[in-house]
N, CA and C atoms as a LAMMPS dump frame, in Angstrom:
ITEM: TIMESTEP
0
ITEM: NUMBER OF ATOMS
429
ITEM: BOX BOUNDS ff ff ff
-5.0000000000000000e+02 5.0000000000000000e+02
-5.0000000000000000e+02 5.0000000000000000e+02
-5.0000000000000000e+02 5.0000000000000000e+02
ITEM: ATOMS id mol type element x y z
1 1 1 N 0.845 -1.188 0
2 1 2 C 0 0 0
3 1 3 C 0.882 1.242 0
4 2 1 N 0.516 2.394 -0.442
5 2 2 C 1.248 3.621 -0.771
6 2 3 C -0.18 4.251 -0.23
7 3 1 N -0.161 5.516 0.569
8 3 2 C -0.335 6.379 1.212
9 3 3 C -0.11 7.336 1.538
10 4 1 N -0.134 8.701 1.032
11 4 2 C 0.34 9.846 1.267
12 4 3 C -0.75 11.029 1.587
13 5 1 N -0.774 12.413 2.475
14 5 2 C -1.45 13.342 2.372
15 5 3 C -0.549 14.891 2.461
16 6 1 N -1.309 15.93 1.538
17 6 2 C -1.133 17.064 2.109
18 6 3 C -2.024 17.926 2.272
19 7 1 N -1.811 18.585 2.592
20 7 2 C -2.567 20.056 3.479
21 7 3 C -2.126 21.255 3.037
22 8 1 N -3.232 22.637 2.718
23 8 2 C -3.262 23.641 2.728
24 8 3 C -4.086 24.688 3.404
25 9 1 N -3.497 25.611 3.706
26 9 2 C -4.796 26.689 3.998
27 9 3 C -4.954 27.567 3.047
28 10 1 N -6.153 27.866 2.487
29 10 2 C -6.477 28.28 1.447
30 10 3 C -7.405 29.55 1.992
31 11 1 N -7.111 31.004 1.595
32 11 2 C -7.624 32.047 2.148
33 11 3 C -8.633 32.265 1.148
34 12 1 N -9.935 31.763 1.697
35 12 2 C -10.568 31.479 1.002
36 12 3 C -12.692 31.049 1.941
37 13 1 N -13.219 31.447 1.837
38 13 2 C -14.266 30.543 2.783
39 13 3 C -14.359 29.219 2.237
40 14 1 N -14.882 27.912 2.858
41 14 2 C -15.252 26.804 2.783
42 14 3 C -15.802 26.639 1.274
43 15 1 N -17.277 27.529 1.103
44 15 2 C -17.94 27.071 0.108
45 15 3 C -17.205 27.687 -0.724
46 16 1 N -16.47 28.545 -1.197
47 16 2 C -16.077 28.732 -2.417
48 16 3 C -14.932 27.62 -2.954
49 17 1 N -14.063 27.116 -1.911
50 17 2 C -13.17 26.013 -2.061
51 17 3 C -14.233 24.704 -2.409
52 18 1 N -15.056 24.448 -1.788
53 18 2 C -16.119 23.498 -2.014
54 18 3 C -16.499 23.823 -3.544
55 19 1 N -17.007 24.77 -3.904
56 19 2 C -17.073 25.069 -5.349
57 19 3 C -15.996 24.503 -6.431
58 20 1 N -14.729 24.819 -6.045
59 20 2 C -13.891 24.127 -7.221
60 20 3 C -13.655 22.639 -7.035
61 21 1 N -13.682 22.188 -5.724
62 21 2 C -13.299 20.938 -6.009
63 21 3 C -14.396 19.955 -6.08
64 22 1 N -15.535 20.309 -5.708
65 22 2 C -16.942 19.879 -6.72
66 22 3 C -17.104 19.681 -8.077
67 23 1 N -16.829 20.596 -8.555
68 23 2 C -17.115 21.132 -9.429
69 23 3 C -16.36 20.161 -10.841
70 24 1 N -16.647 18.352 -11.127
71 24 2 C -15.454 18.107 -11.44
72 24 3 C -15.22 18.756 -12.958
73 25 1 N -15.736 19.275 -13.452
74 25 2 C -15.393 19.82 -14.776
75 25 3 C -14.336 20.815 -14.406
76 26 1 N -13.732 21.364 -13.453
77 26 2 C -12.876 21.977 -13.544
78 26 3 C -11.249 20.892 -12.739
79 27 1 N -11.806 19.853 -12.552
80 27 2 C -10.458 19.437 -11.625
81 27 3 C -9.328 19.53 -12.587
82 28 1 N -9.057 19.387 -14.011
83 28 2 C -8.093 19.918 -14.833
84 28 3 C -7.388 21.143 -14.603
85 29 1 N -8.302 22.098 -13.544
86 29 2 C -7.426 23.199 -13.526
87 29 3 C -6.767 23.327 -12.381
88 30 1 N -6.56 22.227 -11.405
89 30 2 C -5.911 22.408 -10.408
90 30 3 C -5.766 20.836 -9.805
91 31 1 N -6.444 20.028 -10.501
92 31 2 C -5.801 18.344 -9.914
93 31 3 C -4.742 17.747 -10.995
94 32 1 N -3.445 17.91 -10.62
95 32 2 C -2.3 17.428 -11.03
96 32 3 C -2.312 16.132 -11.375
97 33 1 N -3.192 15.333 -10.215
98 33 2 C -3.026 13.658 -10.756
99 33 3 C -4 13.433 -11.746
100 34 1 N -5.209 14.23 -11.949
101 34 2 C -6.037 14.031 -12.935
102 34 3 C -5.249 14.752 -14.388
103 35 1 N -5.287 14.232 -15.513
104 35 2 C -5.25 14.41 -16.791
105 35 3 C -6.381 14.932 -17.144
106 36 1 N -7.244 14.42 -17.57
107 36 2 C -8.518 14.253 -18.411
108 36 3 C -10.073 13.34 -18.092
109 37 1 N -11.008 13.754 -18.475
110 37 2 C -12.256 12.689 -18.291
111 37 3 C -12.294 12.003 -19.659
112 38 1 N -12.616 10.995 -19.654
113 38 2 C -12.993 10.595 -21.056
114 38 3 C -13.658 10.961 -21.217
115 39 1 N -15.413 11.358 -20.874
116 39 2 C -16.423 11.576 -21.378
117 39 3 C -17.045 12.706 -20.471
118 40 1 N -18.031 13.723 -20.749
119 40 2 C -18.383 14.792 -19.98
120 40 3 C -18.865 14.603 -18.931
121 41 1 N -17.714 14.654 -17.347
122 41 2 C -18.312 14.635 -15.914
123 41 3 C -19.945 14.916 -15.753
124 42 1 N -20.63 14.139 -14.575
125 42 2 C -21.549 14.544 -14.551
126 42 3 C -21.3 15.946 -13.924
127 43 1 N -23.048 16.598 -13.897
128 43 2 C -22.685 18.343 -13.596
129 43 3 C -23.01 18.262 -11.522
130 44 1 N -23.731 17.215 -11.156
131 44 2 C -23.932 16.972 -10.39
132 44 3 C -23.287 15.599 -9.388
133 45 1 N -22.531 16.402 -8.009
134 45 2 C -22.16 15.308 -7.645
135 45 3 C -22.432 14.561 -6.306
136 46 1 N -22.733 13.537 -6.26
137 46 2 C -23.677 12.364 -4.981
138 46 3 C -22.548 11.732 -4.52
139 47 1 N -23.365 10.426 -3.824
140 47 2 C -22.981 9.533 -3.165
141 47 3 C -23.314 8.677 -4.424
142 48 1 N -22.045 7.551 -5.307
143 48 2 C -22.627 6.659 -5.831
144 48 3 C -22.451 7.202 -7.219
145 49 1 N -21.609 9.051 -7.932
146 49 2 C -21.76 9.651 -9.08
147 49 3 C -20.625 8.36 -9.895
148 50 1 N -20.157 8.631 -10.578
149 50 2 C -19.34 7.819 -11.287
150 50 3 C -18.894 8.505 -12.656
151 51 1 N -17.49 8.587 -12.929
152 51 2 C -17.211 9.154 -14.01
153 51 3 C -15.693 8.447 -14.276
154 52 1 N -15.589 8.707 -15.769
155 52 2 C -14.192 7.501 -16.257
156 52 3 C -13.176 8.804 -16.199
157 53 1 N -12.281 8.857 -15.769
158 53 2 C -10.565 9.461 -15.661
159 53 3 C -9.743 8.815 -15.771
160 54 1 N -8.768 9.805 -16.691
161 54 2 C -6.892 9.848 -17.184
162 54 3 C -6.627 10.203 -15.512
163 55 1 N -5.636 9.416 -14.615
164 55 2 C -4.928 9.699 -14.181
165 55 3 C -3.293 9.541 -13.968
166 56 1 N -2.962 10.753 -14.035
167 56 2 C -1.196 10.48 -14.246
168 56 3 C -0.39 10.067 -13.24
169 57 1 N 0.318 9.421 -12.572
170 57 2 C 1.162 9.334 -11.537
171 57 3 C 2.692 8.786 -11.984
172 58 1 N 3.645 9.326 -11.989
173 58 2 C 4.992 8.74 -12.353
174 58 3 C 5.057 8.798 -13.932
175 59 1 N 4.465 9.458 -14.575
176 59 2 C 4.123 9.784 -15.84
177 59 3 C 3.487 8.754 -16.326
178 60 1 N 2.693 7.552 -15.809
179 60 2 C 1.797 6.654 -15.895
180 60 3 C 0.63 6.835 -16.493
181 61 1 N 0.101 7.168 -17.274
182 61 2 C -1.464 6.779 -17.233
183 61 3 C -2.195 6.165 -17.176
184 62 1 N -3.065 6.473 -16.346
185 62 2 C -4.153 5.376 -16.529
186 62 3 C -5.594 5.61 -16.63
187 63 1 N -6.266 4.71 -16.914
188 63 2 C -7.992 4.733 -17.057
189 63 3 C -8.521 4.358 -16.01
190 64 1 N -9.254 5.014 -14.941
191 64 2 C -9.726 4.632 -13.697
192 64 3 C -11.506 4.886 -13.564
193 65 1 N -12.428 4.43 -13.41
194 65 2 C -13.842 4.612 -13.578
195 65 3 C -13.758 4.927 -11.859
196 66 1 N -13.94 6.201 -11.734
197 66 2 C -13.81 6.702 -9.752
198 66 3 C -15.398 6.545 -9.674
199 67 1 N -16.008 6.315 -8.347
200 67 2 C -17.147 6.1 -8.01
201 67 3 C -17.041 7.109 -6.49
202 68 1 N -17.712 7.931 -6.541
203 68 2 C -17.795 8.775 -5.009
204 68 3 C -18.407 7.98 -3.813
205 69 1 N -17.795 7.252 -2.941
206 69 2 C -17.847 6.446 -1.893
207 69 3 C -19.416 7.398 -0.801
208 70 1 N -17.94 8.503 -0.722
209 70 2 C -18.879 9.302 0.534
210 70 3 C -18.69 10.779 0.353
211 71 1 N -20.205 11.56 0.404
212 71 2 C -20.186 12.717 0.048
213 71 3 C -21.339 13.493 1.074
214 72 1 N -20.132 14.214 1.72
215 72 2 C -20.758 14.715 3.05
216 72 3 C -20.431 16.482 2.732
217 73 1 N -21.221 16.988 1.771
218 73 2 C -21.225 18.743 1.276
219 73 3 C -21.074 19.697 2.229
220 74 1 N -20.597 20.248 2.818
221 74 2 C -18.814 21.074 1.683
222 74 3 C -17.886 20.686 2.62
223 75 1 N -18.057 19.271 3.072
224 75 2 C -17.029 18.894 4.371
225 75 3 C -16.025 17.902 3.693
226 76 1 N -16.075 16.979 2.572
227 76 2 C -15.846 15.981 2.535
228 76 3 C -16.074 14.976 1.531
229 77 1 N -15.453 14.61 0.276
230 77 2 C -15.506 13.931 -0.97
231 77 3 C -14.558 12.688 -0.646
232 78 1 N -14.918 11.385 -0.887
233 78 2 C -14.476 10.334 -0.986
234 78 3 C -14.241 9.701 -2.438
235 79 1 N -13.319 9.333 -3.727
236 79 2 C -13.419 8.697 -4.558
237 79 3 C -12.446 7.798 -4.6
238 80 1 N -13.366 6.544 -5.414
239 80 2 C -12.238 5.351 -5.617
240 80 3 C -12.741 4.554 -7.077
241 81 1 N -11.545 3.915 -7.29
242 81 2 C -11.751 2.731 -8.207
243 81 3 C -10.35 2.072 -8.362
244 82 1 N -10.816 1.453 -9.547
245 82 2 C -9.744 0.216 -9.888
246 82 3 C -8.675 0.513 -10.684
247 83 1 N -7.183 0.686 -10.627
248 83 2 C -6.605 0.897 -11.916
249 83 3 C -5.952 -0.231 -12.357
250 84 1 N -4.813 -0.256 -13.119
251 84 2 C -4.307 -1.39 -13.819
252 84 3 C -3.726 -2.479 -13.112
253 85 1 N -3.201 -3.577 -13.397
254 85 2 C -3.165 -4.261 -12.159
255 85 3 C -3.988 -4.453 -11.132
256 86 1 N -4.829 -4.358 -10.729
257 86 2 C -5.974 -4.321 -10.121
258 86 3 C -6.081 -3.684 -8.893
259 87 1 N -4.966 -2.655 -8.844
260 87 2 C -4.963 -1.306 -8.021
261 87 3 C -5.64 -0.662 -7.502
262 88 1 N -6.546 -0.465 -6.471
263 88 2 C -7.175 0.433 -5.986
264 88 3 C -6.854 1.473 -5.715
265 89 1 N -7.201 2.802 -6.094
266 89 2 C -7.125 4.225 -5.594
267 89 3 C -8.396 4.574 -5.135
268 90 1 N -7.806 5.454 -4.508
269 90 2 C -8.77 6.152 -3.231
270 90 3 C -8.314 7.432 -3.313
271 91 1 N -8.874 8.673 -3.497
272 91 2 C -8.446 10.326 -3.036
273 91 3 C -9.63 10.605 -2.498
274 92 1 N -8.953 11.19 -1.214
275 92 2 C -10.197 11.946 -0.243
276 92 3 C -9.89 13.818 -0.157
277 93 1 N -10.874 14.146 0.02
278 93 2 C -10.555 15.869 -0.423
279 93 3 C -11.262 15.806 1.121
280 94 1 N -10.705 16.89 2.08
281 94 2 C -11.524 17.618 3.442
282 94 3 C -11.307 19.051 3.516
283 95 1 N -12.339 19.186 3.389
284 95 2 C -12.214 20.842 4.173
285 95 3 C -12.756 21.157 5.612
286 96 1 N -11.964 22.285 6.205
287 96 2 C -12.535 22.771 7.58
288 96 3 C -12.222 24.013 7.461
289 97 1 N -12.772 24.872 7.884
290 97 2 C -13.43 26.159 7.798
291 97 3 C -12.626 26.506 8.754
292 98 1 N -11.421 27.734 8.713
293 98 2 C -11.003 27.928 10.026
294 98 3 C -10.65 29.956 9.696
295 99 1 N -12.205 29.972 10.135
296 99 2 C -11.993 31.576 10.388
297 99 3 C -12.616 32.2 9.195
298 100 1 N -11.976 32.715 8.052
299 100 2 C -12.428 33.399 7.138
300 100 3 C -11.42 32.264 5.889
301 101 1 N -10.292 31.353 6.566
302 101 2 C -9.858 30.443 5.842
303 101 3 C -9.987 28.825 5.561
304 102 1 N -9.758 28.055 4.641
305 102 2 C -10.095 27.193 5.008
306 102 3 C -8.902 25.948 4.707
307 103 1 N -8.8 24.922 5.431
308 103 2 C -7.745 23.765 5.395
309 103 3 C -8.348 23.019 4.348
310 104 1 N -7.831 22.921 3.05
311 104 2 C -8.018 21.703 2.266
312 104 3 C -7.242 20.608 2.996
313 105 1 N -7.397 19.707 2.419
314 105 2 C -6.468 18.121 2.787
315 105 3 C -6.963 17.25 1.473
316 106 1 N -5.691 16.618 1.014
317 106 2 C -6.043 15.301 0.329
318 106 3 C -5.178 14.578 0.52
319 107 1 N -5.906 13.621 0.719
320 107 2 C -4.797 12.286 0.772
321 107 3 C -5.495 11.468 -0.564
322 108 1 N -4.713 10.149 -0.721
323 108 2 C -4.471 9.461 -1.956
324 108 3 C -3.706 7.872 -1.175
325 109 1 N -4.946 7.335 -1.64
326 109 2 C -3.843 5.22 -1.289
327 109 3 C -4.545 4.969 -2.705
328 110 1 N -2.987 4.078 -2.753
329 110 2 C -2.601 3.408 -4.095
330 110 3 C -2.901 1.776 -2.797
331 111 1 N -3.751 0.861 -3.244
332 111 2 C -3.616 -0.25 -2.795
333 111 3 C -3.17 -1.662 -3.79
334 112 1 N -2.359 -2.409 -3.393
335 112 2 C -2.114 -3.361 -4.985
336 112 3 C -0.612 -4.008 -4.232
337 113 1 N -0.903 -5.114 -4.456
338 113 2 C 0.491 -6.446 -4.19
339 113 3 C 1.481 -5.692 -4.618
340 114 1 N 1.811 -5.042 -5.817
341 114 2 C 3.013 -4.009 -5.951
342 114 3 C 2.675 -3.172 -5.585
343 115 1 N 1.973 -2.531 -4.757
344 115 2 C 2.844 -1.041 -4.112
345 115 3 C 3.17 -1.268 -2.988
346 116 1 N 4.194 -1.901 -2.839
347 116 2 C 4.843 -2.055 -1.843
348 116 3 C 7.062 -1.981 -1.519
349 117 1 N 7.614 -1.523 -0.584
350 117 2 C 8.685 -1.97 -0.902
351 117 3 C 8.998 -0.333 -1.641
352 118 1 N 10.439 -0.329 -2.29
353 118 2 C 10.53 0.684 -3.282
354 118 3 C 9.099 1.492 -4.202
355 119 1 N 9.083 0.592 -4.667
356 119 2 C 7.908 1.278 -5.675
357 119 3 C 6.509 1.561 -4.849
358 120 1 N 6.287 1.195 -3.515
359 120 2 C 5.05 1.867 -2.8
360 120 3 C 5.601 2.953 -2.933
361 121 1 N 7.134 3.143 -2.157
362 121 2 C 7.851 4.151 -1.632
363 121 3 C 7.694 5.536 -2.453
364 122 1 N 8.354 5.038 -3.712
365 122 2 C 8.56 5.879 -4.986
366 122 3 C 6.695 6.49 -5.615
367 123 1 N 6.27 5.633 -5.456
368 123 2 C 4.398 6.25 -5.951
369 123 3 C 4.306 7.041 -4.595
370 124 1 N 4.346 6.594 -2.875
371 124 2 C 4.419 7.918 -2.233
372 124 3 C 4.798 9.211 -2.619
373 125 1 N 5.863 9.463 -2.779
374 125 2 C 6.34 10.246 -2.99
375 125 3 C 5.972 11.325 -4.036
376 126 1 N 5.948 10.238 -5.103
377 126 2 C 5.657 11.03 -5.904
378 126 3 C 3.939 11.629 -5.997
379 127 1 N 2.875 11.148 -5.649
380 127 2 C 2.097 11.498 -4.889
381 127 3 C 2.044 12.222 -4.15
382 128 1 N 2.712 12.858 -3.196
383 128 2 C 2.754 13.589 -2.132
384 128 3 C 3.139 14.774 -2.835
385 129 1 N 3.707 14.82 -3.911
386 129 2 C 4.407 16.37 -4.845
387 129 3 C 2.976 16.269 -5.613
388 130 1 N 2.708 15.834 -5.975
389 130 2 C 1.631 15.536 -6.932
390 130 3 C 0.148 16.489 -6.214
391 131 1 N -0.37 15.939 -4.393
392 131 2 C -1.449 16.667 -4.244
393 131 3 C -0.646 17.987 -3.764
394 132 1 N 0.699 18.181 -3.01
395 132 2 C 1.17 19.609 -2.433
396 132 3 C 1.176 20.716 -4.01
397 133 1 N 1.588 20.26 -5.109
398 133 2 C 0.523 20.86 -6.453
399 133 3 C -0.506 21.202 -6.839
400 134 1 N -1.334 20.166 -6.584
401 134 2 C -2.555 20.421 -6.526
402 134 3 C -3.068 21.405 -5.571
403 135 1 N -3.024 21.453 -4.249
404 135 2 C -3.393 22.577 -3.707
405 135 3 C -3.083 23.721 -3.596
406 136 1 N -1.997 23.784 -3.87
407 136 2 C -1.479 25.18 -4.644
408 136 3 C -1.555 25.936 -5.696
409 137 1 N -2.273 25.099 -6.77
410 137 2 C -3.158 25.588 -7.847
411 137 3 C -4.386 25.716 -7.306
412 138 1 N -5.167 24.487 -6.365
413 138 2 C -6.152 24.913 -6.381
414 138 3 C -6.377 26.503 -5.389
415 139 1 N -5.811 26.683 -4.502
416 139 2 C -5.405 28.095 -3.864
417 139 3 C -5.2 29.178 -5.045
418 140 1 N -4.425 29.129 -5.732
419 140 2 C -4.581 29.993 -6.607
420 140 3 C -6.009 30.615 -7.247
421 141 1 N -6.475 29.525 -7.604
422 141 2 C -7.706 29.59 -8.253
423 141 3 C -8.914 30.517 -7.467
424 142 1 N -8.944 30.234 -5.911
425 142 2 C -10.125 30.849 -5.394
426 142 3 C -9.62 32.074 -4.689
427 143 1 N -8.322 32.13 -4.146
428 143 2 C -7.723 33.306 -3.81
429 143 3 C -7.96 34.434 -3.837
């Protein structure tokens, strides 16, 4: 298993951060591990939404069909699915509201008989640059 998270504070209120990272038609403009959707995200997102994604890791791509586990609005997005090798990913997005700012967090598990050893190590890692990117674009964005 590979496991990594980071954290930002994003000067910003809750719901407007909740806005972009909802919002998945825009995760291209600030999720680093996402590439691309294959087909047009839904506009609405549940418990149970489902949409097919390019995700990049280690200059990897892959085709992952994410399914939103748990969706607790504007606190908390859960997605997972299957990638190659029969890999499970998981990215969880949290926000908490602290003041007039707010703490994003994402973490990301890679689960799979190989990620373990070096190459868990090495997908950590590189993961961990991967969401501290991501939230720094996404900060940009609502700033």
């Amino acid at each position: 298993m590979a496991s990594t998270e980071a954290s930002a504070i994003i000067n910003a209120p809750a719901d407007t951060v909740w806005g972009l990272v909802n919002e998945l038609k825009r995760w291209e403009d600030w999720n680093t591990l996402f590439t691309k959707w294959k087909s047009e995200p839904p506009a609405t997102v549940e418990q149970g939404t489902q949409a097919v994604a390019v995700m990049t890791i280690m200059g990897m791509a892959n085709t992952i069909t994410l399914t939103v586990d748990e969706y607790d609005a504007p606190k908390k997005m859960v997605l997972s699915g299957i990638g190659p090798a029969g890999a499970n990913v998981t990215l969880t997005l949290s926000l908490e509201p602290i003041g007039e700012t707010t703490q994003l967090v994402a973490e990301a598990d890679f689960v799979s008989q190989m990620m373990v050893g070096a190459i868990g190590g090495a997908i950590e890692r590189a993961a961990k640059k991967e969401l501290e990117a991501s939230l720094a674009k996404a900060a940009a964005l609502v700033e």
